[in-house]
N, C-alpha and C positions, 0 to 999 in steps of 0.2 A: 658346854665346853668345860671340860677341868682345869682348875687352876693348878698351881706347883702344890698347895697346901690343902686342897679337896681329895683326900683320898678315895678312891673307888670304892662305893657301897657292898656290893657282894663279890665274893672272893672264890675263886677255884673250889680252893676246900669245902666250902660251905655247901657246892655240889656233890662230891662225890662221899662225903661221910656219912652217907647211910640216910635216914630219918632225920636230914639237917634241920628243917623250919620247927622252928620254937614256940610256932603261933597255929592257934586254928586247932584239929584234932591231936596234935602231936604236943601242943603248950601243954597239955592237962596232965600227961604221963612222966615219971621222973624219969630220969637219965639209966635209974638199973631196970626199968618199965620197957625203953628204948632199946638197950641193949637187948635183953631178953628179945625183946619183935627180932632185930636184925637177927642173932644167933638162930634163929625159928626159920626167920627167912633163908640164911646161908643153910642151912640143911635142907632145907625143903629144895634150895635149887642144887644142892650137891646129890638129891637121892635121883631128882626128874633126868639131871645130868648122866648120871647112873642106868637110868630109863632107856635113855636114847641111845647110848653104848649098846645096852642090849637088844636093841631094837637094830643096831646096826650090823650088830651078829648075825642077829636071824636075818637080814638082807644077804648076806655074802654067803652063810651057810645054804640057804633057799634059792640061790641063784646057781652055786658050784651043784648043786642036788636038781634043781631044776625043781624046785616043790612051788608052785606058786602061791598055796596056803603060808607057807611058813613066809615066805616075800610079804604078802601082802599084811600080816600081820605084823614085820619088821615095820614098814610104812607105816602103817596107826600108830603103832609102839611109839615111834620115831616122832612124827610130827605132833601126836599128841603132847610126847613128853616136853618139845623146843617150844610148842605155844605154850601149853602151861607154865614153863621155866620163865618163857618170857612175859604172862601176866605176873607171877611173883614178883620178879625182881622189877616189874615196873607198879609197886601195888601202891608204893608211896607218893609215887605221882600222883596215880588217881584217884587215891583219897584226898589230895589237897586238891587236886582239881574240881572233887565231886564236894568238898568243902567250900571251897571257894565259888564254886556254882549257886550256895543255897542260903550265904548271905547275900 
């Protein structure tokens, strides 16, 4: 139970600023170390992002055309690109999870 004067431990912010935890693999690296990861990250999901656009061309192009080649290769394009964007952008979880697994 909180009292008036026990402020709440962890905070919104603290989740969505990127690379928040201070402790474990992320303690060791400074802040311009940090920055650098996320900048690397945000590209890397702005290019996969990029990926799957194109990937969605070739679905609509392959479909008006009736090419099932160019379809089916929209599909890989496409789904590969949304998994991979989505290991990225969750890569910091799993290093603290797979950190926190091996103490």
């Amino acid at each position: 139970m909180f009292l008036a004067e026990d402020p709440p431990k962890g905070t919104v912010d603290s989740l969505v600023k990127g690379l928040a935890p201070d402790w474990g693999p992320f303690g060791q690296v400074g802040t311009t170390a940090r920055t650098v990861i996320q900048a690397i990250m945000a590209a890397v999901i702005l290019v996969l992002l990029g990926r799957a656009l194109i990937g969605i061309v070739h679905l609509r192009v392959g479909n008006s055309q009736h090419d099932t080649v160019q379809v089916k290769q929209g599909q890989k394009e496409l789904a590969g690109s949304l998994v991979a964007a989505f290991i990225v952008a969750s890569i910091g979880t799993l290093f603290t999870i797979v950190y926190g697994m091996g103490i």
